[in-house]
N, C-alpha and C positions, 0 to 999 in steps of 0.2 A: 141405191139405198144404202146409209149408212149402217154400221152395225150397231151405233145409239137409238134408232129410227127401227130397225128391225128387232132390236133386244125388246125393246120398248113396246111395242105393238104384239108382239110373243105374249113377255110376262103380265103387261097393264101396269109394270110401275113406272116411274120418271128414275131416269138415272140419279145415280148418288157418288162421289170421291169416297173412297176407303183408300184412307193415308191420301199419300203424294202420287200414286200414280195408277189406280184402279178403278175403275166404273165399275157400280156394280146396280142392279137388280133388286130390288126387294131385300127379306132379311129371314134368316131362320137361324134356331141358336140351336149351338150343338153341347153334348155333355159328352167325352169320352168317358169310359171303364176307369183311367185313373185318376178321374175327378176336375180335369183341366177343361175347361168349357170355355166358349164366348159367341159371338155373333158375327155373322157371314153372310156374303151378298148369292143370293138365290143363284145368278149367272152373275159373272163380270168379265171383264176383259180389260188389258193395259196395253199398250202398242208402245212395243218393245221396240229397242234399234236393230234388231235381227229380225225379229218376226213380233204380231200380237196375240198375246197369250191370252185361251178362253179359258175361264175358269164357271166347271161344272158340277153346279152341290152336290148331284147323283152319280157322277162319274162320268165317261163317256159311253152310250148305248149300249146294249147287247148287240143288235144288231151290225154286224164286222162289216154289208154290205154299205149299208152308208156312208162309212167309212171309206169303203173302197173307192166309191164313187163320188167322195168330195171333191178330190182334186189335191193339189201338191198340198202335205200338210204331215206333221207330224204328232205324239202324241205320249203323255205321262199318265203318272194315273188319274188325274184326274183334272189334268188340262189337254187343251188342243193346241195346238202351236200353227199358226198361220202366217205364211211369208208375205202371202197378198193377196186381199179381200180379190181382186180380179182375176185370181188363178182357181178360185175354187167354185164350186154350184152352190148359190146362197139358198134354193132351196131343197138342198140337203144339209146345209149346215141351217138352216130353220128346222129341222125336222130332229136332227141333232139335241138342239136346244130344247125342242119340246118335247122328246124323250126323256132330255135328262131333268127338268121339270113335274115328270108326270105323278111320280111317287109323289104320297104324300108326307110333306114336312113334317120329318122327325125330329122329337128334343134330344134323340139318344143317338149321336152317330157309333158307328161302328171303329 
């Protein structure tokens, strides 16, 4: 299963280009504290020439054990960094995704 296939059946959108090189998800707009706001893909991802970077609206889980258990992969604050869809458990990185989904869409990030 690809990760366009898998994102896709998660969120219920159809993938979308943000810019030149991100798939994203769906859309929720955020407003920081010093007024700077815009619009962002729910989940997306870009498949980097090192690794493909997940990008997650909610950050990545609480849950550390998920993590533990995905497989080689590393992590920012509010991306995943994946060397390769074949080294990790896709569902744990589904479970991932729908964690980081589950809040509901806020206009106000933090």
């Amino acid at each position: 299963m690809t990760l366009i296939q898998l994102i896709g059946r998660i969120t219920g959108y159809e993938p979308k280009m943000w810019g030149s090189s991100i798939v994203g998800f769906g859309t929720y707009h955020y407003r920081y504290a010093s007024g700077h706001e815009g619009d962002s893909p729910i989940v997306g991802f870009s498949p980097r020439k090192k690794s493909i970077t997940m990008y997650l609206m909610c950050g990545l889980p609480a849950n550390k054990a998920l993590l533990e258990n995905l497989g080689k992969h590393k992590t920012g604050v509010g991306c995943l960094y994946i060397d390769s869809i074949d080294a990790i458990n896709l569902d744990i990185l589904e479970q991932i995704i729908r964690d980081s989904i589950v809040m509901p869409h806020q206009t106000d990030a933090e």
